[in-house]
VEXSE-784090 format. One record per residue (C-alpha): x, y, z. Coordinates in steps of 0.02 Angstrom, whole numbers, plus 50000, padded with zeros to 5 digits. Layout:
N
XYZ...
***
This chain:
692
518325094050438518135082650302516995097950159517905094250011516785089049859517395073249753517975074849577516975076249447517155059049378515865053149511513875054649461513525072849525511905065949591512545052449696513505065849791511855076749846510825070649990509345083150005508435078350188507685086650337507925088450534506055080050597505645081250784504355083450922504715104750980506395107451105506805090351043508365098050984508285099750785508905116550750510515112350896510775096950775510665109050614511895122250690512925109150731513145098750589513445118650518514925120850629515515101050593515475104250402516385121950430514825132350348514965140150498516445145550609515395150250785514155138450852512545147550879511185145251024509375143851001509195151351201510435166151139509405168350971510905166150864510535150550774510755151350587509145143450531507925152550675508265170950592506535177950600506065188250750504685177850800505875162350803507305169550920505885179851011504965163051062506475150951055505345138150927505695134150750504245142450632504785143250447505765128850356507405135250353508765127850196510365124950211511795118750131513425111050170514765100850114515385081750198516465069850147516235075249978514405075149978513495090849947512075089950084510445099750066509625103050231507965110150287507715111050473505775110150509504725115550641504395106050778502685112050849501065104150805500325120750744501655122550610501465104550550500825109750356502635116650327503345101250392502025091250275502615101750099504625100550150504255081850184503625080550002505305084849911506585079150030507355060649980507885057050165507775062550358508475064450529507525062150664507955066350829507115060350972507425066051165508365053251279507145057751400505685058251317505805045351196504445048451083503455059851089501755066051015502355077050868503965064450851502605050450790501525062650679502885069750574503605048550586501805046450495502005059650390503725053950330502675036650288501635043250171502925050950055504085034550080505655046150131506805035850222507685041550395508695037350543508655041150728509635052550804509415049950999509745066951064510215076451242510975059251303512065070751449510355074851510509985068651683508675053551660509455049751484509045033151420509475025751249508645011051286507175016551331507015025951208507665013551060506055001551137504795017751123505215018950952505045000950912503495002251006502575017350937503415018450776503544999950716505135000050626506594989550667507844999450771509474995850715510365003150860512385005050775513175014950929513445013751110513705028051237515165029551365514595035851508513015042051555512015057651587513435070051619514865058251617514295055451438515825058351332515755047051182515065032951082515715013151030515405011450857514914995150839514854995050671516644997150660516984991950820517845007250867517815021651015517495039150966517755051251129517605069251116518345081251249517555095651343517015110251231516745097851079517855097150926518465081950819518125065350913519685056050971519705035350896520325021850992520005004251041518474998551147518495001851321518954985151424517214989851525516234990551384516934975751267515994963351327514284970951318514784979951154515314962451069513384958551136512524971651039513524969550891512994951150879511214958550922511384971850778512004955350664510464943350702509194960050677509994963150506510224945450464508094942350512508004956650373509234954750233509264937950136511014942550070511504946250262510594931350306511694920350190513254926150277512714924650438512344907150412514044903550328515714898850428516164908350563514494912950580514554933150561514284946750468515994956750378515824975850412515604978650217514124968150227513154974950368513474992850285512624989050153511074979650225511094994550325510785005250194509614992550085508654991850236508385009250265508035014950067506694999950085505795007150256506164989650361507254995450468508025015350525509695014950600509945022550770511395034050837511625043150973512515059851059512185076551131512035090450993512335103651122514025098151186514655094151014514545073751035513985063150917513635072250752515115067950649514595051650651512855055550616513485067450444514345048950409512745039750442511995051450324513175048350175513185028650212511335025350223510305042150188509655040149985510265050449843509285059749711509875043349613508995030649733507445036949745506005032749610505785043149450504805057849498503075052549438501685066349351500135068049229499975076449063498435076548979497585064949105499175050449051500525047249190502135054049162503855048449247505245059849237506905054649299508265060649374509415065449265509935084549205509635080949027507935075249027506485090249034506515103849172505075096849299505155105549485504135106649638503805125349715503715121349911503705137449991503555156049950504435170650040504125188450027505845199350068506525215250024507395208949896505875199749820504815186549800505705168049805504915155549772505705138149840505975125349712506585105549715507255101149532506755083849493507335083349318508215091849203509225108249188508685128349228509695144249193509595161649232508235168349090507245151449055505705153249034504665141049158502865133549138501605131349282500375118149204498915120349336498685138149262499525136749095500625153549149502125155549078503525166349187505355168749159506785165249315507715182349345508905174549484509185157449527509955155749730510705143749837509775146749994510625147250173509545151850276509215168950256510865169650153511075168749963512385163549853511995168449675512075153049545512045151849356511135136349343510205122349443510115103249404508925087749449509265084749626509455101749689508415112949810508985131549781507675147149779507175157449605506715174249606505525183249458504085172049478502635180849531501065167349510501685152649571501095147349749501635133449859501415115649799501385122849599502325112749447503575120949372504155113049197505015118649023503475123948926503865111848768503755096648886502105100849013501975088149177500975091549324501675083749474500665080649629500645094949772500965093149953499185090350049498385104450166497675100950326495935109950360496185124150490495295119650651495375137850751494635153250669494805172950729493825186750673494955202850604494875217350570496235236750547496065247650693495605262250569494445261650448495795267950317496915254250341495465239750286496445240950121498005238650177497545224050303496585211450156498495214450068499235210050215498185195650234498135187250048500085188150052499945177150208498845164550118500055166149973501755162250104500555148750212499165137450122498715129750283497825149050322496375151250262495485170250225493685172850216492265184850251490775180150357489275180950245488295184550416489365196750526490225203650362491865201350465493645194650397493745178250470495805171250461495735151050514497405141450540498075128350631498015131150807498065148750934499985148950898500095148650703498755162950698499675173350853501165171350729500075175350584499495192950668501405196550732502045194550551500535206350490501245219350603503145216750608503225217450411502375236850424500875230450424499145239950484498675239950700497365224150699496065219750813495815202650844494415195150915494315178351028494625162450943493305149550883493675131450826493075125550687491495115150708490755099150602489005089450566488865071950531487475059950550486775047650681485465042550609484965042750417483495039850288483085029550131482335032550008482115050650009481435056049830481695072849772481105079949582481895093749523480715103449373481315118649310480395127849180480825144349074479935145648938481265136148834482335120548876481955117449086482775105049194481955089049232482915076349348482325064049502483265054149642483115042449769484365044749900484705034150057485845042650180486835030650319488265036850452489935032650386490885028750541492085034250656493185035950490492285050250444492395057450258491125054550129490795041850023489575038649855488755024249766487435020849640486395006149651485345011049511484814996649404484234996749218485015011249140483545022449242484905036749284486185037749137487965034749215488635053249155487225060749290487525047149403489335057849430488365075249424487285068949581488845063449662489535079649618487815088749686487975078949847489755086249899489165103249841487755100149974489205095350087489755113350132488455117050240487505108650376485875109050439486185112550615487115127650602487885128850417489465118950467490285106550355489575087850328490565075750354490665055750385489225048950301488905037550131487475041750007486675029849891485875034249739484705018949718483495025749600482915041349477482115044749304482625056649180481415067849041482105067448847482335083348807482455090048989483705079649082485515086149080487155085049205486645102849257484725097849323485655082149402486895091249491485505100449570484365088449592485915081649704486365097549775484555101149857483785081949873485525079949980485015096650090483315088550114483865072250162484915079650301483555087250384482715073750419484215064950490484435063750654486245073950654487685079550772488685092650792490665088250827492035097150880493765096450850494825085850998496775085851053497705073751130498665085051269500405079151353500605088051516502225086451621502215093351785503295088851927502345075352056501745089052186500555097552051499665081951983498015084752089497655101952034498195098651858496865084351847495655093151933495885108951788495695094451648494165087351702493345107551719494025106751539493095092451487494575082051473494825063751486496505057651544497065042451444498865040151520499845043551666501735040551694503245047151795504815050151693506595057651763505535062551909504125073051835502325066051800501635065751608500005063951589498875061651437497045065451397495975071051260495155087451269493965096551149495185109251088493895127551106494555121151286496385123651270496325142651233497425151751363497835133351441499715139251433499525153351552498315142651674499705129651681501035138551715500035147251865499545130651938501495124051931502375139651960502985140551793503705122451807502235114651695502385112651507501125105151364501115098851198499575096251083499275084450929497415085550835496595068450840495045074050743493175076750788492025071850930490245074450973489865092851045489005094651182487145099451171486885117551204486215121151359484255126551351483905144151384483095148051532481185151251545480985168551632479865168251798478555176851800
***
């Protein structure tokens, strides 16, 4: 086991390698996590997710349902590389903590099934890893598994995921006779015996020189297509690449996005993740290879670089409540922090002061003295900051940009079994909103009712559990409702509303002219001003715009959000004394409401695109339960002798789909779900006249 750290000559920053496990749910990732554990001797007993004894699946709910929930960090030691891990959940409800890990890791793993290839929440958290630029490679998983393809499931990444597979390994044997991998980067065999353990090197198998000498000239010409420097060899006398070269075009190539290197193995029988801990220290960025972490102060852009010397700038990604106290999960992107700083959150202009600082494994600690740019450890004594806050030295302020948060689609009413517990429960529920941004807590200015809206029916089952597993009041919860939107068909011009407002001292005088247009299937909202002449000062030009999105909120049809429409502000007139931003805004605000009702609008709900796999005898009756659902099936396929299917269903139809499928495939039928965003409702059904 190769854990020792180098000496301290080398950069301590190009030694760290802070990434995450990213997969589609039972893909594997926390198998791969408690492996690479064992491999790196953090751990000296492999645990199981089906046992509940993995390291990073400690909460109940975790090892009670056999999913990952929370982002779990880790950290180990290869090759002399300190690696920071966070394994991440897999499930589509849970995808908001994949989204804020995602934002301060430099690198990723992503495992894929050999089966499955790619799957649904295998390409959203791919896209999500896009928009943050972290670089990653494949890890094809479960290869002993009967049906096991790599392949097939190199050519579904290339074909879903557009990146250049640069596949580097090549398995011996196949399904269960799998037993090792040709590293054809160092044209090599690597076979591991029964019951894992460190992988035995030889020469190539005779069977497999041949075709391996093929895909390493395939690997060459890929790399060569991609790398001018690789290129340049290739061209030269005799006409191939040197291993030294292709390493590092590897690694240029996956730092720069055009490529992601592909390995293989079975994370369950122990085969394959050595060399995927090497992969990781070869190609996988350091805090030193990514860009200078970039902020605002004072409305000027900021760039703050890696280094432990410059000014303390970090990232708060997560917050845990345990009974030990409040930590708050940090990734130090410059500069130095020691027990008793004193730390600045520039949103809110609070100053706090660190009591502990931790090196988090799991739900481990190791105490530390001090933290530098680069790491991801856990602080303890901060009692303000929330998930996605700055955290800087107050002498050198920078506000860096937070994580995004998806809108919840699925909304329950609830509310404490006894009246005397109401207290208790709106605790209970605000330190969930603290822990999770992506839940939302609100009260129903109709029904006077607490109204909790997540993700999906999972994340707010989970969100209920926790309420009672942490002691906790009995809840009621009542049936779940998704969350609806308006948008328009058909719009208006030049709508003119006058807003006069008088007091008795200064009023408000302000008029528009709006024209109102759908947006597209895009959705959103968008604003212009065609105003001509100087008739609508540009400082109230920006207070109608900001009227407008006020008007936004709620709907016409039933007090539902607007959304996917443009507004143009093509004309208006002011009064000289009684014209101001505030009369503007308004003027916006209601000539916006007005407009809207005499569009022609639509109600939309929110859609999912549902992967069913049921074996071949159940198709018929699982169509037939789709269409009642108002589904429409987009895809159909048979894979290692089961049927997938695909369709898009309005998602107020998926509640209780799990139990409905399993009854209709005798518990042989599983699901997945990924949000594709909002189609037109269907028009409510007329009530009926009574006969007389």
């Amino acid at each position: 086991m190769r854990t020792e750290l180098r000496p301290n000559s080398v950069n301590p920053l190009a030694v760290v390698r802070n990434l995450g496990i990213l997969a589609h749910v039972d893909a594997g990732k926390t198998t791969v996590t408690e492996r690479i554990l064992f491999a790196t001797g953090t751990i000296h007993k492999r645990g199981e997710v089906h046992d509940g004894t993995t390291v990073t699946d400690f909460d109940p709910q975790e090892r009670d349902r056999g999913i990952t929930i929370f982002a779990a960090a880790v950290s180990c030691a290869w090759d002399g590389h300190r690696v920071n891990l966070i394994d991440t959940p897999g499930h589509v409800d849970f995808a908001d903590e994949v989204e804020r890990s995602l934002r301060v890791l430099d690198g990723a793993i992503a495992v894929f099934d050999a089966v499955a290839g790619v799957e649904p929440q295998s390409e959203s958290v791919w896209r999500q890893a896009d928009r943050y630029g972290v670089p990653r490679i494949a890890f094809v998983n479960k290869l002993d598994r009967a049906g096991a393809d790599l392949d097939r499931a190199v050519e579904s990444i290339r074909a879903r995921l557009h990146p250049a597979p640069l596949v580097v390994q090549l398995p011996i044997g196949t399904e269960d006779g799998f037993t090792g991998v040709v590293d054809l980067v160092r044209m090599r065999a690597l076979v591991w015996a029964d019951g894992g353990g460190t992988a035995t090197e030889g020469p190539v198998p005779e069977e497999l020189r041949e075709r391996a000498a093929r895909r390493r000239r395939a690997l060459e010409e890929t790399v060569a297509e991609l790398h001018p420097a690789a290129l340049e060899e290739f061209c030269a006398p005799p006409g191939r690449l040197s291993t030294g070269t292709l390493v590092t075009a590897l690694r240029e190539l996956t730092l720069s996005g055009e490529g992601v290197v592909v390995l293989c193995g079975s994370a369950y029988r122990d085969r394959g993740v050595e060399p995927l801990l090497d992969a990781v220290v070869a190609y996988l960025p350091s805090p030193l290879d990514v860009p200078a972490v970039r902020g605002t102060h004072q409305g000027a852009g900021r760039e703050r670089p890696a280094d432990p010397e410059a000014p303390f700038a970090a990232l708060a990604f997560k917050v845990t409540a345990t009974a030990t106290g409040r930590l708050t999960h940090v990734r130090v992107y410059s500069g130095t922090i020691e027990k008793g700083d004193a730390v600045m959150d520039p949103a809110t202009r609070r100053t706090e002061r660190v009591a502990r600082i931790l090196r988090v494994m799991a739900d481990r600690h190791q105490p530390l003295d001090r933290a530098v740019a680069g790491d991801i450890v856990a602080v303890v004594g901060l009692r303000s900051a929330r998930p996605g806050a700055t955290l800087c030295d107050p002498d050198a302020p920078l506000l860096l940009e937070p994580p995004g948060t998806a809108e919840p689609v699925v909304s329950v009413a609830v509310e404490a079994r006894r009246r005397t517990d109401t207290g208790r429960l709106a605790q209970a529920l605000a330190r969930l909103a603290e822990e999770d941004p992506s839940l939302v807590v609100r009260t129903d200015a109709e029904t006077g009712q607490t109204v909790l809206s997540g993700m999906g029916e999972l994340h707010l089952e989970v969100a209920v559990e926790k309420i009672r597993r942490d002691g906790g009041p009995e809840v009621t919860v009542g049936r779940p409702r998704v969350a609806h939107r308006e948008t328009v068909s058909r719009g208006v011009t030049g709508l003119v509303y006058r807003h006069v407002h008088q007091t008795g001292g200064a009023g408000q005088f302000a008029q528009v002219v709006l024209d109102v247009e759908p947006l597209g299937p895009e959705g959103g909202f968008a604003f212009r001003s065609t105003v001509t002449g100087g008739r609508v000062p540009q400082e109230y030009v920006r207070a109608v715009e900001a009227g407008c999105r006020d008007a936004l909120a709620e709907g016409p049809l039933g007090g539902h959000p607007v959304t996917g429409l443009r507004v143009t502000l093509t004309d208006g007139s002011t009064h000289v004394k009684d014209s101001s931003d505030t009369a503007f805004r308004t003027a916006g605000r209601l000539g916006l409401r007005e407009a809207l009702r005499a569009c022609a609008m639509v109600l939309l709900e929110p859609v999912a695109e549902v992967t069913v796999t049921v074996p071949e005898d159940a198709v018929g009756g699982v169509l037939g339960d789709l269409a009642v659902r108002r589904g429409r099936v987009t895809g159909s396929e048979t894979r290692a002798g089961a049927a997938v299917l695909t369709a898009t269903v309005p998602l107020a139809e998926l509640f209780g789909y799990a139990t409905r499928l399993r009854g209709r495939t005798q518990g042989r039928g599983t699901f997945t779900t990924r949000p594709t965003g909002y189609a037109p409702a269907p028009a409510p059904a007329p009530a009926a006249t009574p006969v007389r």
